[in-house]
NUSEDREN-803214 format. One record per residue (C-alpha): residue in one letter; x, y, z. Coordinates in steps of 0.5 Angstrom, whole numbers, plus 500, padded with zeros to 3 digits. Last residue first. Layout:
# residues N
aXYZ...
This chain:
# residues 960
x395554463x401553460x407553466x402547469x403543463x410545463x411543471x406537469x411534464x417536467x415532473x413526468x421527465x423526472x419520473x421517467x429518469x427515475x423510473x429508467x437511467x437509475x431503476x433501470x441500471x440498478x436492475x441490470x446490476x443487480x441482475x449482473x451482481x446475483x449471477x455472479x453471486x451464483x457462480x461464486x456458489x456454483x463454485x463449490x462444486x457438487x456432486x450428487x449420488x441418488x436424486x431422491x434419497x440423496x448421496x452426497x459428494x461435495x468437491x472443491x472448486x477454487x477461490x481460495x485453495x482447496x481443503x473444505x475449509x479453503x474452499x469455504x472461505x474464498x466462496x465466502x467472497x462470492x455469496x458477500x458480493x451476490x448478497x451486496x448487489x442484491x442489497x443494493x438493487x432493493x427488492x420489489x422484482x416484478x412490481x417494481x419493473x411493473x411501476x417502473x414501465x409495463x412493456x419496456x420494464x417488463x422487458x428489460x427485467x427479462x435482458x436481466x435474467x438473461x444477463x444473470x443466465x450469462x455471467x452465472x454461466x452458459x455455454x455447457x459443462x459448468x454453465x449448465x446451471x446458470x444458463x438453465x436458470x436463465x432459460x427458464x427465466x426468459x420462457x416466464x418472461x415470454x408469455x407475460x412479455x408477448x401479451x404487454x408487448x402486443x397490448x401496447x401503452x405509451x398512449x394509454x398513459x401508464x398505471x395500469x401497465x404496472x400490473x401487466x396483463x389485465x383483463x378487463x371484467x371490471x373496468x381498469x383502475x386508471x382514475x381510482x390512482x389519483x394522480x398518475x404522471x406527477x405522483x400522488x398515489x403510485x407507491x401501491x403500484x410499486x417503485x423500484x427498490x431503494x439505495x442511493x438517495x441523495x444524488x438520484x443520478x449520479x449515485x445510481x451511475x455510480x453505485x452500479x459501476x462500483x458494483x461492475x467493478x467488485x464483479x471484474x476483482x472478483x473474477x481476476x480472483x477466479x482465474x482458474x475457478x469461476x471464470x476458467x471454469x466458465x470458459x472451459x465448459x468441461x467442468x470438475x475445475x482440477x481435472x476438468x478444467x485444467x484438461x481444457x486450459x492446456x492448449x489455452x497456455x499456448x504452446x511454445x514460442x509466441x512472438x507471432x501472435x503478439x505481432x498480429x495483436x500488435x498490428x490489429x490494435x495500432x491499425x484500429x486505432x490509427x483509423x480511429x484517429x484519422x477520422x477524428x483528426x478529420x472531423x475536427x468539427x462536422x459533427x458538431x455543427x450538424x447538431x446531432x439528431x433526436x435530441x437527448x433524454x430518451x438517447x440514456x435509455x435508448x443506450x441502456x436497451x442497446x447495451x443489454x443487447x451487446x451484453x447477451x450478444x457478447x455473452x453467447x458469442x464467447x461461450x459459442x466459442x468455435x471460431x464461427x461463434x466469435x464471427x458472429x458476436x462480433x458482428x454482434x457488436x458491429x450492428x449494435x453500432x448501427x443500433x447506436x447510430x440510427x437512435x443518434x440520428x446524424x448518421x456519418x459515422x455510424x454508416x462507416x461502422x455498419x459497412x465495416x461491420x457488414x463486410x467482416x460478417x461477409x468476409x467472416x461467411x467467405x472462410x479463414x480470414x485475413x491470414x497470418x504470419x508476422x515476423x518476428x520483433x525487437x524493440x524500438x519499432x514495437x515500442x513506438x507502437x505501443x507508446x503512440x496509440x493507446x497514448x493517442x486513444x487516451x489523449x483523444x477520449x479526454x478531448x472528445x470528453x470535454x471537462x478540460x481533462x488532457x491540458x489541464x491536467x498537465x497544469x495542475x499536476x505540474x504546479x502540484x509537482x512544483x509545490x511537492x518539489x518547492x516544499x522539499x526543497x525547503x526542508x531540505x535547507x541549504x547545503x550549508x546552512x545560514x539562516x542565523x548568519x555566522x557568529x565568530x565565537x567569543x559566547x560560544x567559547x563553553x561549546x567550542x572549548x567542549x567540543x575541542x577537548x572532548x575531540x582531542x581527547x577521543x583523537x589521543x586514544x585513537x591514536x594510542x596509549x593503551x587498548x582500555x575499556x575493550x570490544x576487539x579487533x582480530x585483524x580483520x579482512x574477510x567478513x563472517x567474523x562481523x556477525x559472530x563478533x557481536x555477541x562475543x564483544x557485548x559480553x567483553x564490553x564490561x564496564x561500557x556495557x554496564x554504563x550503557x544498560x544503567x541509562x537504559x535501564x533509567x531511561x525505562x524507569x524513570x516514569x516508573x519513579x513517578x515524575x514531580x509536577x513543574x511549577x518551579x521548571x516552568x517559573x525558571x529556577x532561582x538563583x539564575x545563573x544558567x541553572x543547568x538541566x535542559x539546556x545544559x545537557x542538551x548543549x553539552x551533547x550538541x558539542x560532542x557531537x560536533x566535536x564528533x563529526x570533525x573526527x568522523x571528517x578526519x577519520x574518513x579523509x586519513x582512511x581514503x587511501x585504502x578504505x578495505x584496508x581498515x587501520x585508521x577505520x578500524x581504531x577510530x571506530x572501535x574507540x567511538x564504540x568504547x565511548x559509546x559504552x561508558x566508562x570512558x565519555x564517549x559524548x552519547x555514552x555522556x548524554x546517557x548517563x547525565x540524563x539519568x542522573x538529571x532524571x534523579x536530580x530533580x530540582x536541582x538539575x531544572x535549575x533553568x528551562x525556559x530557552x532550552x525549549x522543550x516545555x510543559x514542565x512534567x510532561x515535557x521532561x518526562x517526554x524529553x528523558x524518553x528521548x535521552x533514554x532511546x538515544x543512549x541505548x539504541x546508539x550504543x547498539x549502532x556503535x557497537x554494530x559498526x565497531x563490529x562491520x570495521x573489524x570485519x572488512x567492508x565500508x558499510x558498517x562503518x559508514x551507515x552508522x556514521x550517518x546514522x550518527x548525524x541523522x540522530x545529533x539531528x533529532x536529539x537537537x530536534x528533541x530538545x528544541x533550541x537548535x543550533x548545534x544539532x544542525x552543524x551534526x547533521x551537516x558533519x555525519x550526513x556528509x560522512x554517511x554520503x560519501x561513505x554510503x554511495x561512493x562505497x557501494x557504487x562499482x561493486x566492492x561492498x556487494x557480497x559482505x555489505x549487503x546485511x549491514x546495508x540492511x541494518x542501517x536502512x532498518x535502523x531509522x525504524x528501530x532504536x532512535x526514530x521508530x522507538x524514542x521518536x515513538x515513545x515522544x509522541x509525533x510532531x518530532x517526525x519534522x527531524x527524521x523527514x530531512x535526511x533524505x539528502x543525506x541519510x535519513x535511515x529509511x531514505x538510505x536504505x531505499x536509495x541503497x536498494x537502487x544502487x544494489x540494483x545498477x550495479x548488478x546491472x551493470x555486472x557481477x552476481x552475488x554468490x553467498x550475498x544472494x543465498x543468504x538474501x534469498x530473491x533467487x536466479x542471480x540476475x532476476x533476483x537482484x533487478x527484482x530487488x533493486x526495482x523493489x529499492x526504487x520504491x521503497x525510497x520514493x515509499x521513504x520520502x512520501x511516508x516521512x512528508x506525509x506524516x511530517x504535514x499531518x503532525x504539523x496541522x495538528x489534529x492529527x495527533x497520531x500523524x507519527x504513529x499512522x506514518x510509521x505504521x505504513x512505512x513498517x508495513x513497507x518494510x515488512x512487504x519488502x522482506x517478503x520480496x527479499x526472502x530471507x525475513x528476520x529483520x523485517x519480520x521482527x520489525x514488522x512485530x515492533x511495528x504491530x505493537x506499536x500501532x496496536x497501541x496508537x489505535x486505542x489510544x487515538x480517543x484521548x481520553x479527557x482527564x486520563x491523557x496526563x498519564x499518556x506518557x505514565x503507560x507509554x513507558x512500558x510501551x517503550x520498554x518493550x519496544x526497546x527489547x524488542x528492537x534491539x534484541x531483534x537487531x542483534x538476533x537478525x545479525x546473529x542469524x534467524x531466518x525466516x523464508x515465506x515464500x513470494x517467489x511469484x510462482x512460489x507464492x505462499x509455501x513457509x520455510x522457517x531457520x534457525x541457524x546452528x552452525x555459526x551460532x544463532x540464540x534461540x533461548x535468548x530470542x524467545x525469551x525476547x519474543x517474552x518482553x516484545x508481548x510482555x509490553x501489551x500486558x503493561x500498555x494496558x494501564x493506559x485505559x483498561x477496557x478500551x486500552x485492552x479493546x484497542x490492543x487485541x487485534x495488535x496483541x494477535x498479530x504480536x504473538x504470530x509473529x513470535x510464534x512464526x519465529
């Protein structure tokens, strides 16, 4: 089974170059792909006491393990879906024939798109493991939207894409609640064990309910239904792969799958017989009326999708083989007729009955084929779908598990059918008939004859219905192994002929009526064109996503009119409201705990309070920010007195950083707020923050309270040092243990970074700082002869040069040459004895930074560049790249991803040497602080320098 996925992961990276090299000829290789995983599935076929089965370790803290089995359902369903999706890529090499003239550049793409399906298919249907299962569902969704938006240029295609991938995610969605709601109550996510001791209760309901949304949804079921036909947009191979033999079958498959444990909960059957049954008959009244060959195809498929979904869904085993016939003669007659409509397509230029005439006539071979097929579609005897329609009324005329309701199922699969019946006349004479025209339309006459390996792939489907419908006995014995796992049969059996009986005289009955109908048409009471009786879902469609966009609008509106106090106020109320009103709904211990644990945090605590109020009522922005500092490195305070000198190292070290970052941004506004402003609504604002910090204190000290067992952080020292191989718990826990959060916090701090840059030089992302050769003709400087220093100065900052006397101070610039230097130092030895002390990558790149600050402050942009002249972007970019490989190399050196492994070398010099790998994740932390810090000065510092220097000249040059 892993080779089989293993095989079209690889035929999928492969696919584009294959079509690039070779053009639509590279469907050919790509089609043994499915053709030899079908070997495969032949050569392993299940048996009641042999049932090949992987188990693969992944996630098992998630219960994400990979569990494959393969049993007779997932052999059945393989079958179908590979040995369909050979063919279809086989027929995709004459589809895109006419493509050859000007390339259609979306080829290469489209075949590993379809490769790729047929291997989630595969996974999907061999997956025991229901999370696992879900990832190949929604992979198939995912595929599906990419194939059926192929041509996207076309607004149509667009809209059904969106419109499949919306309907069936809502579905997938609801059914992964399902999952977690089965998983959780039966103590395991493996369908095998699930369906062999299905839990009881509401809740059991409840999540089998929400898995049948998601089934029903994929296999367009009413009042889902409506995604199926608006994917006619897509190619042809692909409504005759995903919409006819593979995708749709997977919401069948899986309630196939379930109804041996879960047909007798409290909703099951409402859900999928009510539902089937209405699909059946309202899908089918669709079929009827319309004039496009595939949408006739598209509809008469929602219809038996919908009888699908009701045999084998209603329970017992005689009604799950009928079930699994017809799903097989579906497959087989569904696929040909929408492969007869491509070549029908391609040859004529058209899909509308209405311009088709003698189109029998004039290519009799594709009319044989068609012919075939359509007639397994009526349930014409010899052919397959007739003994599957056979099956059908015989089981559920007999089926206990529907009791009273059998007369109602069987009358509306007998209505469904004459409707079947009907649109299946209508396909054939629509497309083929000569309609009395004694010559054949001009499309038909001007038509280009289709290769006989056009036909081919139809055409063995074609064969494939007729043979199985001779000899239903092989069919039979495939399917029966699944069906007998069920209680409640009579030991029903696949045949030709079961004698004179009901079901007999009701497949006549239908064939008469249907064709009397179709043939009467013309007598036939005609009802309003626009009628449709439950209305149009298409429509409904439209007005909820219109409505949604409405609501979208309006809602966004009220909550982000572009004033950050009020988008900072919805954020801070929704921070406080739903925490707090679940705390007093839900249950809660007692809280327990001290105000503080000695006199030095009451000061600490004293001094914030002190310093937040005074925040408050200072108008001077510059007073407000360092009083705001204040409480930051209060904070910083009162984390050293608890023991986590790591915690207060970097809370100072940020909270300096910053400062500096708000001065460079206080640099560009007015000195002091606008009293009016402040005064505004400053009683809501007050009352605001007071609900914060009490809703913020309340559930920290509930939380406290609500643990039970040890802390996970009692554990966490040992973790560090025995598999982390350091004793500074903290860093091991950022570059090791947690590491994977770690990446996700770097990869935000660079998104960070590219942002405020992007803001503001707005059309030049990337650079370095500029540098003292940069400096000739720039608004602030001129020539650059003019501030050359005089011989014998001495001059201490190279940028200092440059700058205007006035903002010059010779203190700063002594103290930051003689400082830097020590700063570095100090950076360096962070980053080192992190691992074992407090510091860190985090740590020595805010060092580093905080030195970058002060260059900056003391000699400007000009000694900003001079002192690191290298592109922030390109750092930023090294230390991403330095910490993601660091995932590579763990695993190569035997370790799990992200993870520490251990180098030991013996050195001539430094003797025996250890070393961990997450040094080196370490230092692209380092590396993405300082490209942060140096993004951040060359964004809000030289380039807002630069912009303040232009205004200067523009307002000086306005004076004179």
């Amino acid at each position: 089974m892993l080779a089989v996925l293993v095989a079209h992961a690889v035929a999928t990276a492969l696919a584009p170059l294959l079509v690039a090299r070779w053009g639509r000829a590279a469907f050919y290789p790509l089609a043994l792909v499915p053709l030899g995983s079908l070997v495969w599935v032949a050569l392993n076929w299940p048996s009641h006491d042999r049932v090949p089965t992987v188990h693969i370790p992944w996630l098992p803290e998630l219960s994400m393990d990979i569990t494959l089995r393969f049993d007779s359902l997932a052999a059945i369903m393989s079958v179908l879906v590979l040995a369909i999706g050979a063919l279809v890529l086989f027929y995709c090499a004459d589809y895109f024939h006419h493509h050859d003239g000007h390339k259609e550049n979306r080829l290469p793409s489209f075949a590993a798109e379809l490769v790729a399906f047929s291997g989630a298919m595969f996974g999907l249907v061999a997956s025991d493991n229901m999370l696992v299962l879900y990832i190949f569902w929604e992979t198939t969704t995912v595929l599906s939207f990419l194939l059926v938006g192929h041509y996207a240029e076309r607004a149509t295609s667009r809209r059904a894409a969106t419109q499949a991938l919306l309907v069936t995610t809502f579905g997938g969605l609801a059914m992964l609640v399902g999952i977690v709601v089965l998983g959780q109550l039966a103590g395991t996510y493996l369908l095998s064990e699930l369906i062999a001791s299905p839990p009881g209760g509401t809740a059991t309901a409840i999540g089998v309910a929400l898995i049948l949304v998601g089934a029903l949804s994929k296999s367009a079921i009413v009042p889902m239904h409506f995604w199926l036909p608006g994917a006619m947009a897509a190619p042809t191979p692909v409504s005759a792969y995903l919409h006819a033999a593979a995708m749709v079958k997977a919401g069948v498959y899986l309630v196939a799958r379930m109804t041996p444990g879960f047909a007798d909960t409290p909703l099951w059957r409402p859900m999928v017989i009510g539902l089937g049954l209405l699909t059946m008959l309202l899908a089918g009244w669709r079929a009827v009326r319309e004039y496009d060959l595939k949408l006739i195809l598209a509809f008469g498929t929602v219809s038996q999708l919908g009888l699908i979904t009701v045999m084998v869904g209603a329970g017992g085993s005689d009604m799950m083989l009928a079930g699994l016939a017809m799903l097989c003669a579906h497959a087989m007659f569904k696929a040909a007729l929408f492969m007869v409509v491509g070549v029908i397509d391609h040859a004529t230029g058209t899909r509308d009955i209405r311009r088709l005439a003698g189109l029998g006539r004039h290519n009799r071979p594709l009319f044989a084929i068609a012919v075939g097929a359509t007639a397994s579609m009526a349930a014409l005897p010899p052919f397959f779908g007739f003994v599957a329609k056979e099956a059908d009324l015989e089981t559920v005329l007999h089926s206990p598990a529907l009791g009273s309701a059998a007369p109602w199922v069987l009358t509306g699969i007998v209505v469904g059918s004459v409707f079947t019946t009907i649109y299946s006349l209508r396909f054939l004479w629509g497309a083929f008939s000569a309609k009395g025209l004694p010559q054949p339309s001009t499309r038909v006459a001007e038509m280009h004859r289709p290769s006989t390996s056009f036909l081919t792939a139809p055409a063995i489907l074609a064969a494939a219905g007729l043979a199985f419908g001779l000899w239903p006995a092989g069919m039979d014995a495939v399917l029966d192994e699944y069906a007998t796992t069920m209680p409640g049969g009579s030991g029903y059996h696949l045949a030709l002929w079961h004698g004179l009986g009901l079901p007999l005289l009701l497949s006549a009955v239908v064939l008469a009526v249907g064709t009397a109908a179709f043939f009467g048409r013309n007598r036939l009471p005609r009802t309003a064109s626009g009628f449709l009786p439950l209305g149009n879902a298409d429509r409904m469609y439209d007005a909820v996503i219109r409505g949604l966009d409405i609501l979208a609008v309006r809602l966004t509106a009220v909550t982000q009119r572009g004033s950050l106090p009020a988008t900072q106020s919805v954020i801070l109320s929704t921070l406080v409201l739903v925490p707090i009103i679940m705390l007093a709904l839900g249950a809660r211990d007692r809280p327990d705990f001290a105000l503080w644990d000695s006199p030095i945090q009451v000061v600490v605590g004293v001094l914030m309070l002190a310093a937040a109020l005074g925040a408050v009522v200072m108008r001077n922005r510059l007073a407000a920010v360092l009083l705001i500092g204040v409480t930051g490195y209060g904070c910083g305070a009162i984390f050293a007195f608890h023991g986590a000198p790591d915690l207060a190292l970097t809370q100072f070290l940020v909270e300096t950083l910053v400062l500096v970052i708000f001065l460079l941004v206080l640099r560009t506004l007015p000195a002091e707020a606008d009293r009016t402003n402040i005064n505004r609504h400053r009683l809501p604002r007050a009352l605001l923050a007071l609900a914060v910090g009490a809703a913020v204190t309340t559930l920290a000290v509930y939380a406290m309270a609500a643990r039970t067992g040890v802390g996970i952080a009692a554990l966490l020292p040992d973790a560090a040092y025995y598999r982390g191989h350091g004793s500074n718990t903290v860093n091991v826990l950022l570059v090791d243990i947690r590491a994977w959060d770690t990446m996700g916090e770097v990869m935000v701090l660079l998104v960070a970074a590219t942002g405020v840059a992007s803001l503001v030089f707005r059309h030049r992302r990337f650079g370095a700082a500029p540098r003292v050769s940069q400096a000739v003709g720039q608004p602030d400087i001129g020539p650059i002869a003019a501030y050359s220093p005089a011989a014998g100065d001495i001059t201490w900052l190279r940028g200092s040069e440059l700058r205007d006397p006035r903002h010059r101070s010779l203190v700063l610039e002594v103290a930051t040459r003689v400082i830097f230097p020590l700063i570095m130092m100090l950076s360096a030895y962070f980053f080192f004895a992190g691992h074992n002390h407090p510091g860190g990558g985090f740590a020595g790149g805010l060092t580093a930074g905080l030195a970058l600050v002060l260059r900056y402050l003391a000699g400007g942009r000009y000694e900003l560049g001079e002192t690191l002249p290298l592109d922030a972007g390109k750092i930023l970019g090294t230390g991403l790249a330095l910490s993601a490989t660091t995932a590579i190399t763990s695993v190569a050196l035997g370790a799990p991803a992200l993870s520490s492994a251990v180098v030991q070398l013996d050195l001539p010099v430094f003797g025996h040497v250890k070393l961990v790998t997450a040094l080196f994740f370490d230092l692209g932390v380092y590396l993405i602080v300082v490209g942060l810090v140096l993004d951040v000065l060359r964004s809000l510092g030289a380039r807002v320098d630069n912009e303040m220097a232009e205004a200067a000249g523009l307002a000086k040059a306005v004076a004179r």
